[in-house]
C-alpha angles and dihedrals in degrees: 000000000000101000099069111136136147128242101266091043078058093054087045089059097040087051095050084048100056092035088056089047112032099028083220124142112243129198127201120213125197121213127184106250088232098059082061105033104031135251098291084061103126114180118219108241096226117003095175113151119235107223103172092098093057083043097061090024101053093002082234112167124186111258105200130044116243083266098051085056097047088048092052089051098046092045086053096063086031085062089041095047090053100037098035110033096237119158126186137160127203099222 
């Protein structure tokens, strides 16, 4: 429940993250759904799990914060890119 966040809050915070860590300058570039997905995309005005029933039913609660998450994950390809010598670009 605390970690709800649009799309461009999350590139924000991917951005923040690599930038901390890399001290890499990052760019986000916003491109219209559509011109990916094709012209029958339709976004869905609010996808936000629900996670009360998993929580009374399993008693299930989330562990990490949106930004532990994003961390892990960019310490991950940072690991492969080194180990590895794997090399990729978002265009």
């Amino acid at each position: 429940p605390n970690n709800r966040k649009t799309i461009y809050q999350l590139a924000k915070i991917v951005e923040e993250r690599i930038m901390t860590k890399l001290r890499q300058e990052v760019e986000i570039i916003n491109v219209d759904p559509k011109e990916i997905h094709g012209e029958l995309f339709s976004g869905a005005i609010d996808k936000i799990a629900h996670i009360k029933k998993i929580q009374t039913k399993l008693g299930w609660m989330p562990k990490y914060s949106i930004e532990e998450t994003i961390d892990t994950v960019i310490d991950y390809w940072l690991e492969r890119i080194v180990n590895e010598k794997y090399y990729f670009k978002v265009i």
